[in-house]
C-alpha positions as CSV (number, residue, x, y, z in Angstrom):
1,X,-46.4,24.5,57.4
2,X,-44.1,26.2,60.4
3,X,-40.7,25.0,60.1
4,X,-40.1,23.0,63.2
5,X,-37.1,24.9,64.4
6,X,-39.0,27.8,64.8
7,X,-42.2,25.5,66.7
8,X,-39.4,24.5,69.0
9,X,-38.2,28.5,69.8
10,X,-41.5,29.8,70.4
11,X,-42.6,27.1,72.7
12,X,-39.4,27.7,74.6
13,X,-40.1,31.6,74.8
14,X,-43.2,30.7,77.4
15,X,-46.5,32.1,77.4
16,X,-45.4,35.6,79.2
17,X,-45.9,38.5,77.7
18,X,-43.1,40.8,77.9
19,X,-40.8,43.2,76.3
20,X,-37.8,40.2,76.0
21,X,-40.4,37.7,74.3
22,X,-41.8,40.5,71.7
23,X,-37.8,41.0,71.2
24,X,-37.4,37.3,70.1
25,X,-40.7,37.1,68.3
26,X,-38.6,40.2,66.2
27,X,-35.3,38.7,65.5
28,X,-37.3,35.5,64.5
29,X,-38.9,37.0,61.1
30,X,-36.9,39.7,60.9
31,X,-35.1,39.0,58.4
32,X,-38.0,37.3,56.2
33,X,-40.0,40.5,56.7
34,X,-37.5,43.1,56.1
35,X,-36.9,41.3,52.9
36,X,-40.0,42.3,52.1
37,X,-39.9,45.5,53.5
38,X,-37.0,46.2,51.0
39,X,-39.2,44.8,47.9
40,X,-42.0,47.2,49.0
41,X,-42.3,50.1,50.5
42,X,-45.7,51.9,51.1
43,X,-47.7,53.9,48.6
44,X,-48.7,56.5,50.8
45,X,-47.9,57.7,54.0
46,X,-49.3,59.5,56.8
47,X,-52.8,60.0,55.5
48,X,-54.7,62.1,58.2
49,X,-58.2,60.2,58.8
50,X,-58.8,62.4,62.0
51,X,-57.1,65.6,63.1
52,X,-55.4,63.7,66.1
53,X,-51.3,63.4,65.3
54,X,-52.2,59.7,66.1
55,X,-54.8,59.5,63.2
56,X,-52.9,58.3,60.2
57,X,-52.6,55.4,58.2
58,X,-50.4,54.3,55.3
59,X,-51.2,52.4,52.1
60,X,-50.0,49.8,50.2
61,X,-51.3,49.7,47.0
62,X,-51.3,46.3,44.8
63,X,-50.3,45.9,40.9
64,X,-53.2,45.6,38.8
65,X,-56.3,47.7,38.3
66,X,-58.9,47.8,40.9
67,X,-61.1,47.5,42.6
68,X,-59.1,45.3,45.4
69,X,-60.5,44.8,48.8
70,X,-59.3,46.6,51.7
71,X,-57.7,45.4,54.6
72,X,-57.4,47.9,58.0
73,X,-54.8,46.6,60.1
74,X,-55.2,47.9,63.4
75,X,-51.7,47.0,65.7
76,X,-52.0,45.8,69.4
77,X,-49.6,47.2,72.0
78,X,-51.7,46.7,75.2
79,X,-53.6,49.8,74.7
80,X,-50.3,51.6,75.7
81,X,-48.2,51.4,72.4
82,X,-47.2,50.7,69.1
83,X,-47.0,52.1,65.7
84,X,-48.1,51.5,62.2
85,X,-44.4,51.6,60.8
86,X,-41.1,52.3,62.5
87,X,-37.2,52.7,61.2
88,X,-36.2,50.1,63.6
89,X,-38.3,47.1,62.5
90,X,-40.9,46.0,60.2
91,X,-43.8,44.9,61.7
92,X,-47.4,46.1,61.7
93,X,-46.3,47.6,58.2
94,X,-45.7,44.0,57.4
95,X,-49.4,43.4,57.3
96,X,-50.1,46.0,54.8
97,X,-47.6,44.7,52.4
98,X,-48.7,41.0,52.8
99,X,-52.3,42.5,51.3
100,X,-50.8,44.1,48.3
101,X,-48.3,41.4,47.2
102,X,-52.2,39.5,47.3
103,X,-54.0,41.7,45.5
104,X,-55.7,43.6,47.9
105,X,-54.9,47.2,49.6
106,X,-53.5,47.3,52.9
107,X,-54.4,50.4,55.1
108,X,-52.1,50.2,58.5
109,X,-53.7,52.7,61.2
110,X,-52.3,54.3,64.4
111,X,-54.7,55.3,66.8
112,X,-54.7,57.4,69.9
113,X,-53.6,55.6,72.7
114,X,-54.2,55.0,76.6
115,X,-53.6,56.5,79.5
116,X,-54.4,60.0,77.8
117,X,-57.3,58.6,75.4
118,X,-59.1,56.2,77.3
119,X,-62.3,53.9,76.2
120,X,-64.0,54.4,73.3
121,X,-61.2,56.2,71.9
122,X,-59.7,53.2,70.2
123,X,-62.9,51.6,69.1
124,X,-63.7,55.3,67.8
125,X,-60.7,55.6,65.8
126,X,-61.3,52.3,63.8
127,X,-64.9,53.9,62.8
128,X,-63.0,57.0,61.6
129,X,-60.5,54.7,59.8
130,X,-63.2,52.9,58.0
131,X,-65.2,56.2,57.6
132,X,-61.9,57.7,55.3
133,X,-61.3,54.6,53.6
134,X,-65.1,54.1,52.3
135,X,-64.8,58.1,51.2
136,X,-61.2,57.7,49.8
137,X,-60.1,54.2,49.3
138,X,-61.8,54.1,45.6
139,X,-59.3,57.0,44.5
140,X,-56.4,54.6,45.3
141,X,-58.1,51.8,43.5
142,X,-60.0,50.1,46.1
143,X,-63.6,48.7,46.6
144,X,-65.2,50.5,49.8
145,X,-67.9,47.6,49.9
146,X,-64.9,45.7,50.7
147,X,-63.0,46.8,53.8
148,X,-62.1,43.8,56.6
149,X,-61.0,44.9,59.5
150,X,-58.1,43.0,61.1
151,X,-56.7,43.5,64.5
152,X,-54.5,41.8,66.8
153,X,-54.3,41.9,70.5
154,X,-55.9,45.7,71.5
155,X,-56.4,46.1,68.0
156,X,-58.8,43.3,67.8
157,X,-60.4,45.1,71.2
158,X,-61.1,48.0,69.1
159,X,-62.5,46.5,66.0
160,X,-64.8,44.8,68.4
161,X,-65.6,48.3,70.3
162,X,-66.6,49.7,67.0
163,X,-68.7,47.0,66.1
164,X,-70.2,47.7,69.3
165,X,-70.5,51.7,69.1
166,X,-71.9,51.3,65.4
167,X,-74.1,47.9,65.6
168,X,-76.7,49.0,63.5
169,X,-73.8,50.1,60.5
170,X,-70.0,48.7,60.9
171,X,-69.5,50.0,57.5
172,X,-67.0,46.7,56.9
173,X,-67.9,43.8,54.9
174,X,-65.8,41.8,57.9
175,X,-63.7,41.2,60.8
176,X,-60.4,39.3,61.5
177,X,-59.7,38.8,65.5
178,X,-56.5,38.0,66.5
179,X,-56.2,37.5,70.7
180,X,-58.5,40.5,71.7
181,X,-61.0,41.0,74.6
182,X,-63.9,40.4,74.2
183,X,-65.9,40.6,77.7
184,X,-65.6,36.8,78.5
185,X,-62.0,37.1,81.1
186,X,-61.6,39.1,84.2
187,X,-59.8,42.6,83.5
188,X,-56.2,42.9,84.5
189,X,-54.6,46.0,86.4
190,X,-53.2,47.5,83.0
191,X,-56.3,47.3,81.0
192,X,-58.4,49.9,83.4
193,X,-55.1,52.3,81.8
194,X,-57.9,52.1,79.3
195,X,-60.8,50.9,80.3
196,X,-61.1,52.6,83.6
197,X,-62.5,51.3,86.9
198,X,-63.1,47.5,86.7
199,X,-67.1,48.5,87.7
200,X,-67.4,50.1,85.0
201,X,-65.8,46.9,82.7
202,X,-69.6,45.3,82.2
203,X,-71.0,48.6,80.5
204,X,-68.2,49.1,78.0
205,X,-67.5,45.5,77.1
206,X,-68.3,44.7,73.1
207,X,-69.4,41.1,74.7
208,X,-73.3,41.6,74.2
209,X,-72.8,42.9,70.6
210,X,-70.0,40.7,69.5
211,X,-72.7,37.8,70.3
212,X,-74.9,39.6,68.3
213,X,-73.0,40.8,65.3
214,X,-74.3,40.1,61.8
215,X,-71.0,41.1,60.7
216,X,-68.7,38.2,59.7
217,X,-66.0,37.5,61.8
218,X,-63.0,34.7,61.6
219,X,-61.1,34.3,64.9
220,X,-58.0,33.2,66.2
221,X,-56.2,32.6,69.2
222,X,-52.7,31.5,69.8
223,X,-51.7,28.0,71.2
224,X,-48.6,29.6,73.5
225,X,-50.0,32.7,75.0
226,X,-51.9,33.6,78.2
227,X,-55.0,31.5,79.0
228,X,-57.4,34.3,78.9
229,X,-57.0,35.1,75.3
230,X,-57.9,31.5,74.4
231,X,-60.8,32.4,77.1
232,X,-61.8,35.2,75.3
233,X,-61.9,33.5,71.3
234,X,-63.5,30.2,73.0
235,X,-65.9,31.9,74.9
236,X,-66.7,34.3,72.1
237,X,-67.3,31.1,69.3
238,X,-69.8,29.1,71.9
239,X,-71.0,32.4,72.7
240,X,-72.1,32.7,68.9
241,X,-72.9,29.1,68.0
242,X,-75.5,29.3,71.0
243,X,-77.3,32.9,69.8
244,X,-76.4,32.1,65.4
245,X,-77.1,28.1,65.0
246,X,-73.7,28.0,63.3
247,X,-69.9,28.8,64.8
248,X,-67.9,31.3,63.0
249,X,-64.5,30.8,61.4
250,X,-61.9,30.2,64.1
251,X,-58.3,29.7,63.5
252,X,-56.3,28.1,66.2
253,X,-52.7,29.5,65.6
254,X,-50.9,25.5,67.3
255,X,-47.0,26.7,67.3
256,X,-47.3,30.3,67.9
257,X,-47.6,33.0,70.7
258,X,-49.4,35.7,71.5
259,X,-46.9,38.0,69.4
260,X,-46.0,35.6,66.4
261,X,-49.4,35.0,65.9
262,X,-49.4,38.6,64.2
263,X,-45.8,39.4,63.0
264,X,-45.5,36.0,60.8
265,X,-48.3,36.9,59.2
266,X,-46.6,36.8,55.4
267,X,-43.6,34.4,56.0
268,X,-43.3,30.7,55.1
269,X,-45.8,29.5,57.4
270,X,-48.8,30.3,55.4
271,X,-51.6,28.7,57.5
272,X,-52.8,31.9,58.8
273,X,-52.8,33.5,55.5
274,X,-54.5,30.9,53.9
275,X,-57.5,31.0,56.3
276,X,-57.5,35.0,56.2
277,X,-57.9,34.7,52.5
278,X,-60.4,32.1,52.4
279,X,-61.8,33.6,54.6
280,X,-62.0,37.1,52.4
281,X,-63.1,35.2,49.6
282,X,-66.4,33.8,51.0
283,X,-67.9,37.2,52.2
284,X,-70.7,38.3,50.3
């Protein structure tokens, strides 16, 4: 359950995005998070899946033998930003620890990033993410038949690319989706950073083949964030009840915003966890 003082400070922080509302999102689990920061560091660091300086993920290995499922974080950041760890706060690496200290591995990718890589390049990245881990991840005690994919914001954006550029073979046994795009909301100016020209927004969408996935998917969208990534989850579950017969997991994130939806991810507030891991422990 979300502790009511913090319902009452994220409703009060708006539904702007914004570098002051990521700020308070921080300070509110910082502490929490750097607690567990402390408790666990990664495994291994800087692992080169690419030869890009932006192709590297870190690992966070649980206690016990193997083999654990995988879990690739991919970080958002607006296609512009953001890293997989940093010295000044905890987050994105928080998400690789919360899958160790639960028995799986966490694998926390950078990828290259927009205006200098623009679209696939994102989308690509997960694919060569997913390629090292089903080649490697068994060394480190993991089960390749077992990597989930789980992004937030852009990240989300560029599982669902890669899902698109390799529909025939995702090589992931599923897909978490928190708040990405999805083709069903109008671009804004900052996304053609990546995307490029707005025309050219209805032949790189991963609408058509997010509709048409086989691929498991659970996704989520945030009660006090912008309207379009409501759009986007909302239109992409109708989208899939209408073409599957059957809606896919959806997790409405009530209390949260587009930030905390992601960075309380292993706090007291376990709602989110508990439908990630239920959600894990379903797939085939």
């Amino acid at each position: 359950m979300q502790p009511e003082e913090e319902r009452r400070a994220i409703a009060a922080m708006g539904r702007a995005l914004g570098p002051d509302t990521l700020a308070a999102v921080y300070a509110l689990y910082r502490e929490e998070q750097e607690r567990h920061a402390a408790a666990q560091p990664f495994d291994r660091a800087d692992l080169a899946y690419g030869d890009d300086p932006r192709q590297r993920l870190d690992l966070y290995l649980p206690k016990g033998s193997g083999p654990a499922p995988v879990i690739l974080w991919v970080h958002g950041g607006g296609f512009l930003r953001g890293e997989k760890a940093s010295p000044d706060h905890p987050y994105n690496a928080h998400a690789g620890r919360w899958a160790a200290r639960h028995g799986m591995i966490g694998a926390v990718m950078n990828y290259r990033l927009a205006p200098d890589h623009g679209w696939p390049a994102g989308g690509e990245d997960v694919g060569h993410a997913i390629d090292w881990l089903r080649v490697h991840v068994g060394d480190h005690g993991g089960d390749p038949a077992r990597i989930v994919a789980f992004g937030t914001s852009a990240g989300a954006t560029h599982v669902a690319t890669h899902l698109r550029l390799r529909a025939a073979s995702p090589g992931i046994a599923g897909a978490v989706l928190l708040s990405g795009l999805y083709g069903f909301a109008a671009l804004e100016e900052r996304d053609t950073l990546y995307y490029g020209e707005p025309a050219l927004y209805p032949t790189r969408r991963p609408r058509e083949a997010m509709i048409a996935t086989e691929t498991p998917l659970l996704l989520a969208c945030a009660e006090h964030e912008p309207a379009r990534f409501q759009q986007e989850a909302i239109g992409l579950l109708a989208a899939r009840l209408d073409a599957h017969g059957k809606a896919s997991p959806f997790f409405y994130g009530s209390g949260h915003n587009h930030f905390s939806l992601a960075y309380h991810l292993g706090t007291a507030d376990r709602r989110l966890s508990d439908a990630v891991l239920a959600f894990i422990g379903d797939l085939p």
